[in-house]
C-alpha positions as a LaTeX table, in Angstrom:
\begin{tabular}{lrrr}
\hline
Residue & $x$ (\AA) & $y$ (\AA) & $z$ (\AA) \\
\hline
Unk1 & $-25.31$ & $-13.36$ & 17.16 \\
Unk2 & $-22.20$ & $-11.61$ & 19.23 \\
Unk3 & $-18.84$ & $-11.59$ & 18.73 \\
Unk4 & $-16.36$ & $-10.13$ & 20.96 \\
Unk5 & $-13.42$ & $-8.22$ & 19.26 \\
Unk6 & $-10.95$ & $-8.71$ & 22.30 \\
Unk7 & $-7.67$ & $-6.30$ & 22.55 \\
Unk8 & $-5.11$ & $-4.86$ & 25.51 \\
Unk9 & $-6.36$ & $-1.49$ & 24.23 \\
Unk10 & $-7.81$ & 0.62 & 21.80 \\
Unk11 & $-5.87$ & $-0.68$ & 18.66 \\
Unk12 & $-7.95$ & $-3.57$ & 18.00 \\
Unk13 & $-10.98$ & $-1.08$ & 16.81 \\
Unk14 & $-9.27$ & $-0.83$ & 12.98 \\
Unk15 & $-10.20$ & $-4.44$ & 13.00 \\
Unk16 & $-13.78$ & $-4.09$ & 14.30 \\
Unk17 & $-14.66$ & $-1.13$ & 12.04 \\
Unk18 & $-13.81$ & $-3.62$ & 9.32 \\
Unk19 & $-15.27$ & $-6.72$ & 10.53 \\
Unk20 & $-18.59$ & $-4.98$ & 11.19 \\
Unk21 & $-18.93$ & $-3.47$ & 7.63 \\
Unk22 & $-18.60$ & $-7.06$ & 6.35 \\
Unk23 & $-20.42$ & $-8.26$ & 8.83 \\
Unk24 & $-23.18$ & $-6.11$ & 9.38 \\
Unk25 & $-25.77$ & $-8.55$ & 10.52 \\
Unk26 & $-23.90$ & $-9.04$ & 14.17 \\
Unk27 & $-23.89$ & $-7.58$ & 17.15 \\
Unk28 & $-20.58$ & $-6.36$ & 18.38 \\
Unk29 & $-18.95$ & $-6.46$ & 22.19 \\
Unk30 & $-15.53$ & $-4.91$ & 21.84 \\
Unk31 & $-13.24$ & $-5.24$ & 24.87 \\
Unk32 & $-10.31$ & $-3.53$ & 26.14 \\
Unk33 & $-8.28$ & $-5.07$ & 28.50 \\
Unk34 & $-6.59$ & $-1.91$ & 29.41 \\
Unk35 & $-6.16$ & $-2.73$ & 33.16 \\
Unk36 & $-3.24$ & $-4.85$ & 32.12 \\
Unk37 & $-2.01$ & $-2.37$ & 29.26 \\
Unk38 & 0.63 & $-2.79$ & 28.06 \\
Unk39 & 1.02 & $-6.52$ & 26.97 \\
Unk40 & 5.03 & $-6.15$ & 26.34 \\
Unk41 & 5.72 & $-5.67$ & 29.99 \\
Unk42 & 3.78 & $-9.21$ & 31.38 \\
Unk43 & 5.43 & $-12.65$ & 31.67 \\
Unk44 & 3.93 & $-15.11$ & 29.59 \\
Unk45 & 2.48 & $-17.78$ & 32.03 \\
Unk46 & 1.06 & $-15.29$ & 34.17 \\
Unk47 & $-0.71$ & $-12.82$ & 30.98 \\
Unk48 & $-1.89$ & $-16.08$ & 29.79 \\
Unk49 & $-3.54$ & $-16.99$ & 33.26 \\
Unk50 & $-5.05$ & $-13.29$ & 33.80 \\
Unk51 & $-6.48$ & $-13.17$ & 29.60 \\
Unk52 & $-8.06$ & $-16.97$ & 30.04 \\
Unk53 & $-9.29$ & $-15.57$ & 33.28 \\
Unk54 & $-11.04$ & $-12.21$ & 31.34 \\
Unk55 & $-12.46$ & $-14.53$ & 28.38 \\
Unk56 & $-13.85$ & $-17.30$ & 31.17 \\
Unk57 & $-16.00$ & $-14.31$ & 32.11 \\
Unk58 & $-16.74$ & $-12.90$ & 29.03 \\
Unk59 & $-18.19$ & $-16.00$ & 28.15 \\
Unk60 & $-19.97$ & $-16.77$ & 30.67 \\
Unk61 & $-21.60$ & $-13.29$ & 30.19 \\
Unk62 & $-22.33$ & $-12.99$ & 26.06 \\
Unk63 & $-22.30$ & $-16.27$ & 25.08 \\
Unk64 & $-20.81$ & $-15.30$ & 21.67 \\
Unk65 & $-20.36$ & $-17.02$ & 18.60 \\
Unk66 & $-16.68$ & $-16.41$ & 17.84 \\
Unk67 & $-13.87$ & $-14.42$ & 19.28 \\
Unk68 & $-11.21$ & $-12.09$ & 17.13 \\
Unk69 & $-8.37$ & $-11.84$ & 19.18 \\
Unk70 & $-6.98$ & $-7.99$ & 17.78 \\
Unk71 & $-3.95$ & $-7.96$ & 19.51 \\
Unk72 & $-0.59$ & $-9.07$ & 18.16 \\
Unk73 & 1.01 & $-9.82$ & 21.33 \\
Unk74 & $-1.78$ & $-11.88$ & 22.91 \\
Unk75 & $-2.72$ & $-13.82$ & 19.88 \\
Unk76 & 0.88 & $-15.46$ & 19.94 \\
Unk77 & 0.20 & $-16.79$ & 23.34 \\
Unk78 & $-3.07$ & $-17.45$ & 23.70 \\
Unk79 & $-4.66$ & $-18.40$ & 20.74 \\
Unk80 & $-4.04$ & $-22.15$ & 20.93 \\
Unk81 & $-5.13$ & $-21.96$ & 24.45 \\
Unk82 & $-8.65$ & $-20.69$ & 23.89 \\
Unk83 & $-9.11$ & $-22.97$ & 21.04 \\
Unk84 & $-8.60$ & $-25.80$ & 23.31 \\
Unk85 & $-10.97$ & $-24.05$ & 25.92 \\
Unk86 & $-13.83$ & $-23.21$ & 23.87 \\
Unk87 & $-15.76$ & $-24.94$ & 20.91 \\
Unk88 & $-16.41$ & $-21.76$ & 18.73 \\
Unk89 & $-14.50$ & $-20.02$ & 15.58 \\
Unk90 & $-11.00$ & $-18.11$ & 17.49 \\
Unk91 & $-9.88$ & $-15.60$ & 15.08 \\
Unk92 & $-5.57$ & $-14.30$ & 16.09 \\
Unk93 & $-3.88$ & $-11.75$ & 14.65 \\
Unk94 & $-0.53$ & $-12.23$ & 13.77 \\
Unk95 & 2.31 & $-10.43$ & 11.20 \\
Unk96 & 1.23 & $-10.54$ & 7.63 \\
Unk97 & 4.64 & $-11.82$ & 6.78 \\
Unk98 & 3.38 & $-13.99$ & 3.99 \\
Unk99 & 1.46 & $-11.35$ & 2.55 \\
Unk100 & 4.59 & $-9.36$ & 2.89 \\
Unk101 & 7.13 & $-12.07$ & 1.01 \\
Unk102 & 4.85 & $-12.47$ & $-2.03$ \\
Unk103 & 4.65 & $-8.52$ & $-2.52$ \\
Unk104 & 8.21 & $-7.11$ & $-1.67$ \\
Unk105 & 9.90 & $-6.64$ & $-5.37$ \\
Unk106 & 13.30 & $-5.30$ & $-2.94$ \\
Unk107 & 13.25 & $-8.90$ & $-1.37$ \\
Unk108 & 13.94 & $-5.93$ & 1.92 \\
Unk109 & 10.56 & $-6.27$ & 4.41 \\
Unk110 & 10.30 & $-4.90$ & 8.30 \\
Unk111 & 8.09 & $-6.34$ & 10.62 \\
Unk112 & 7.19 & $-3.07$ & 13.02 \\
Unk113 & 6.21 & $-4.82$ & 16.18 \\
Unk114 & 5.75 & $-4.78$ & 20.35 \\
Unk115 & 8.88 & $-5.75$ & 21.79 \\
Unk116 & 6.71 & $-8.73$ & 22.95 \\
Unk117 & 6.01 & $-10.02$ & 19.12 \\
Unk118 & 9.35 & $-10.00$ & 18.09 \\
Unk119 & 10.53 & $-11.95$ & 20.52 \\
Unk120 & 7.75 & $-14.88$ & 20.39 \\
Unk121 & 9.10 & $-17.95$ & 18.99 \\
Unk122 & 5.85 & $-18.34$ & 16.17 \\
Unk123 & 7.08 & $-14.88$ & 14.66 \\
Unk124 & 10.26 & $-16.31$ & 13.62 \\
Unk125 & 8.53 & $-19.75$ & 13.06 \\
Unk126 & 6.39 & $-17.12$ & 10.18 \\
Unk127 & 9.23 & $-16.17$ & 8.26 \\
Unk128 & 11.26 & $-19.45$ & 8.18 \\
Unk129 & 7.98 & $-21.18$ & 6.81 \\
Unk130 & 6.88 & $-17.92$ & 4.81 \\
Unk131 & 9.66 & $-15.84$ & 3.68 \\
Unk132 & 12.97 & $-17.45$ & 3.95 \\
Unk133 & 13.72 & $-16.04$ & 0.84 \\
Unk134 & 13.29 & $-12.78$ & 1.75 \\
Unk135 & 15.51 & $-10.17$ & 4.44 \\
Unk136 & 12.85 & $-9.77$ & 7.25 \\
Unk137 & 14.03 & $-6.98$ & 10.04 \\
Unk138 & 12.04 & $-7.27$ & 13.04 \\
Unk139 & 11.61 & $-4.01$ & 14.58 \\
Unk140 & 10.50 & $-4.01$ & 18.21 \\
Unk141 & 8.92 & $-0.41$ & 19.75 \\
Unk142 & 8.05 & $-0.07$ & 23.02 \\
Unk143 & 6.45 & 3.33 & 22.96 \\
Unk144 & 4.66 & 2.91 & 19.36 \\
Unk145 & 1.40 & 1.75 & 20.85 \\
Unk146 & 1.22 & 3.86 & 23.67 \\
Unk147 & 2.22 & 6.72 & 21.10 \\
Unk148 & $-0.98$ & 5.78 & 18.95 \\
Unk149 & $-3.60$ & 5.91 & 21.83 \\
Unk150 & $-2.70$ & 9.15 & 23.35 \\
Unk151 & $-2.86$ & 10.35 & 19.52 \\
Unk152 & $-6.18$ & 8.84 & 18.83 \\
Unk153 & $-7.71$ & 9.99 & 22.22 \\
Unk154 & $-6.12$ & 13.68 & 22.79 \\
Unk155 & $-5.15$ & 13.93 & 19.06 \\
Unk156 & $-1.74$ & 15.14 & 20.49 \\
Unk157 & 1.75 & 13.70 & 18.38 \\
Unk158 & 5.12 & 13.98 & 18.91 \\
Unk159 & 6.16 & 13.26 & 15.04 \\
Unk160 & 10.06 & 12.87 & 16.41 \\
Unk161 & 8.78 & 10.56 & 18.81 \\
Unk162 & 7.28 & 8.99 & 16.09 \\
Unk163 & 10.18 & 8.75 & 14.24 \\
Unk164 & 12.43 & 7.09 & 16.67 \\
Unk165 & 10.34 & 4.56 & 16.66 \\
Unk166 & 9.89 & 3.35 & 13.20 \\
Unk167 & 13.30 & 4.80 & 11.81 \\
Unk168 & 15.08 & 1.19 & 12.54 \\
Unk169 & 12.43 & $-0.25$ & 9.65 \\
Unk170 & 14.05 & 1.59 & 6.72 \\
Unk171 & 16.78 & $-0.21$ & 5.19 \\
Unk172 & 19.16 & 0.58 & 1.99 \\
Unk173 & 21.43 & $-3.32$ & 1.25 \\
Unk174 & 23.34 & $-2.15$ & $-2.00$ \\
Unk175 & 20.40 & 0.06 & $-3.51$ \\
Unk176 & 17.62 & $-2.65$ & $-2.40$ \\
Unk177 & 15.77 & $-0.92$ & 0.20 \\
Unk178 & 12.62 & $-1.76$ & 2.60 \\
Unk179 & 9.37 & $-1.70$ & 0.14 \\
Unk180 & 7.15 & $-3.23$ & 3.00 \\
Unk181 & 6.52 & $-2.73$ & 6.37 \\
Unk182 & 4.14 & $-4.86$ & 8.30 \\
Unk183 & 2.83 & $-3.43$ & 11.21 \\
Unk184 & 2.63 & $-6.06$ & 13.62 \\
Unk185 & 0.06 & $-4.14$ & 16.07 \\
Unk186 & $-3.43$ & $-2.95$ & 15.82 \\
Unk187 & $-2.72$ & 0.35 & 17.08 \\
Unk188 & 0.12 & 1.45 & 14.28 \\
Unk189 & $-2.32$ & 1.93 & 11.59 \\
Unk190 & $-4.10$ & 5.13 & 13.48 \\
Unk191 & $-0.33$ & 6.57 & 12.61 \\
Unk192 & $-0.29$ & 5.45 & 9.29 \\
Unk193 & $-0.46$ & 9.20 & 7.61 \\
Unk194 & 1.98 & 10.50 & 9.74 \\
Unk195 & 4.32 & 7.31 & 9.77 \\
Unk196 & 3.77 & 7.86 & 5.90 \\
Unk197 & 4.99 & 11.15 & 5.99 \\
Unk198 & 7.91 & 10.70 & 7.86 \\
Unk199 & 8.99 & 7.61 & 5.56 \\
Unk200 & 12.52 & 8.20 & 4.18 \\
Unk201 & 10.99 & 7.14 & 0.73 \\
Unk202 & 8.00 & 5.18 & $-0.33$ \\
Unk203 & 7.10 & 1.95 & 1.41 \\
Unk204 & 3.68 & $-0.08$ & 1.18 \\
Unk205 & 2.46 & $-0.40$ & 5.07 \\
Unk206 & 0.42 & $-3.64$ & 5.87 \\
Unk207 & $-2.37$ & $-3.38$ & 7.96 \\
Unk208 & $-4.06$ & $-6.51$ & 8.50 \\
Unk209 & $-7.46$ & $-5.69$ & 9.62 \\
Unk210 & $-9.39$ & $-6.21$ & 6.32 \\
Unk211 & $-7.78$ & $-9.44$ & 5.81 \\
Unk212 & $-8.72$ & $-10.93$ & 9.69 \\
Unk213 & $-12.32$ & $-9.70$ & 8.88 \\
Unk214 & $-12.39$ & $-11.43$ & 5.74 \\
Unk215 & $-10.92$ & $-14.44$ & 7.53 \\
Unk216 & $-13.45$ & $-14.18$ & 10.38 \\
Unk217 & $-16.62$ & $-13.59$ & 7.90 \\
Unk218 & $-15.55$ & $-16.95$ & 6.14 \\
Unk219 & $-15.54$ & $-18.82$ & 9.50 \\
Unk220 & $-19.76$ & $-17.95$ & 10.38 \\
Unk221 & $-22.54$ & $-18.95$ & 8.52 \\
Unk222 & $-24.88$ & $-16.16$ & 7.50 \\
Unk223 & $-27.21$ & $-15.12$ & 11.08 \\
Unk224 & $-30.75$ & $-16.12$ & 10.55 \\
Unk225 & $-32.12$ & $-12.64$ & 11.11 \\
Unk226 & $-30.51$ & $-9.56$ & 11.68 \\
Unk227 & $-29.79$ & $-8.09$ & 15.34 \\
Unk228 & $-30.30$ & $-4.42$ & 16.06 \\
Unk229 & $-28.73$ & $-5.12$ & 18.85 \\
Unk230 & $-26.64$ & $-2.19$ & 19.84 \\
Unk231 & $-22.88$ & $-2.50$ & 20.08 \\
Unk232 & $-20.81$ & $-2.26$ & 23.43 \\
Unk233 & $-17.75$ & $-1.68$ & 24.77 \\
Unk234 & $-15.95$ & $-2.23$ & 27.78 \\
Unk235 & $-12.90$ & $-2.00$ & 29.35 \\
Unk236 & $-11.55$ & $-3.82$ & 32.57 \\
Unk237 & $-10.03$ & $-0.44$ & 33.80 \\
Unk238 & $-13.69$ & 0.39 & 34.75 \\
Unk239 & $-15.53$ & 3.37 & 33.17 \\
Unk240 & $-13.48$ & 5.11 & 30.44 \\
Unk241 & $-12.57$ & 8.81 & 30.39 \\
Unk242 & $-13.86$ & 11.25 & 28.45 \\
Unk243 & $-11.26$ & 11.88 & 25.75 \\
Unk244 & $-12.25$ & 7.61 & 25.78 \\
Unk245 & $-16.11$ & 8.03 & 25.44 \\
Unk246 & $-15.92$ & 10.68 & 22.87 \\
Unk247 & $-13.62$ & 7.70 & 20.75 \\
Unk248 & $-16.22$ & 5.08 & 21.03 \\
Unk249 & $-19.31$ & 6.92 & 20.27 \\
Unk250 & $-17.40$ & 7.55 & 17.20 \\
Unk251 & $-16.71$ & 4.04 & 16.36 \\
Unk252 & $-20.76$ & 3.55 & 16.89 \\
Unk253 & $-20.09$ & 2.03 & 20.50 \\
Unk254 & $-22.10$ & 2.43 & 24.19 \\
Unk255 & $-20.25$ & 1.96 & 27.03 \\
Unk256 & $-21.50$ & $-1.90$ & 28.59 \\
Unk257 & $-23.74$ & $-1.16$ & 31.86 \\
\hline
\end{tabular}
């Protein structure tokens, strides 16, 4: 049984290398939609239109059992959309702001986020439901996820670069300061080490990707055999570079023919 793990990028493979060690028994398509990377920069109607258009296809072609939506950004905009579309399991990814309000013992949490998240309506809707008891800063980057890829693919960081990203998240109100920071994007925690580093002091970063695998396992009924099936990627760019290739076989992936 297939299930596509759908991002804009590269950032939604920390959630497939969890999914598939908890759910060994399927096969995997992974898809980058990096001809319309990044997200941040698209207005809503029309990255709605061009991401139903992509799934419509993908579909068509794999006829898989559930989508995970690994993307931040698109999963507050499409999600109820595909659900309406299709009749199998949808799987978003959105800010683990609840997580965040029952753990923070500061009561100070920062959502690290795409421009794009921060702004979307159900992010706010989150922490007025979740933690409206707690100080939530929303921190929007727009270079943190290009930042992450060109790290991941070249190995190549700019740790001041780095830092002028995330720097905005640390917060001192009276001696309370930011024990939390969600990061609101599958492609922050490939900088987790460094981000860790760079910390002003000691924060817990929460990285979601165990938790929508978990979610997503719960959702399927054990497969009735298991696939050896191997697992794909592709990307709508067309063929990926090198630096690319060399990244996926990593992660265990072909490129799709």
């Amino acid at each position: 049984m297939t299930i596509i793990v759908f991002d804009s990028g590269i950032g939604g493979l920390t959630v497939l290398r969890e999914a598939r060690v908890l759910m060994p028994d399927h096969r995997f398509v992974y898809v980058g939609d990096d001809a319309a990377f990044p997200y941040g920069d698209w207005e809503e109607g029309a990255l709605i239109e061009r991401m139903l258009g992509v799934f419509d296809d993908l579909l068509a072609r794999y006829s898989p059992v559930m989508i995970i939506v690994a993307c931040n950004t698109a999963s507050t905009l499409i999600l109820p959309h595909l659900r309406e579309r299709y009749d199998i399991p949808i799987v978003g990814t959105v800010p683990a702001i609840k997580l965040a309000a029952e753990l923070t013992s500061s009561g100070q949490v920062s959502v690290l986020a795409t421009p794009g998240t921060v702004q979307r309506d159900y992010t706010r809707s989150l922490i007025s439901e979740f933690a409206s008891r707690v100080n939530v800063r929303l921190v929007g980057s727009e270079n943190l996820a290009a930042i992450a890829d060109r790290f991941m693919l070249t190995g190549q960081v700019d740790p001041d670069a780095i830092n002028d990203e995330i720097k905005d998240c640390f917060q001192d109100n009276l001696g309370a300061r930011t024990d939390i920071v969600v990061l609101a994007c599958t492609h922050y925690p490939f900088l987790t080490n460094i981000m860790r580093r760079l910390a002003p002091w000691p924060v817990d970063w929460l990285n979601p990707a165990e938790a929508i695998a978990r979610h997503a396992r719960s959702l399927l009924p054990p497969p009735g055999s298991v696939t050896n099936v191997q697992d794909v990627a592709e990307f709508t760019a067309g063929v990926p570079k090198a630096e690319l290739l060399r990244l996926l076989g990593g992660f265990g992936l072909q490129v799709a023919k």
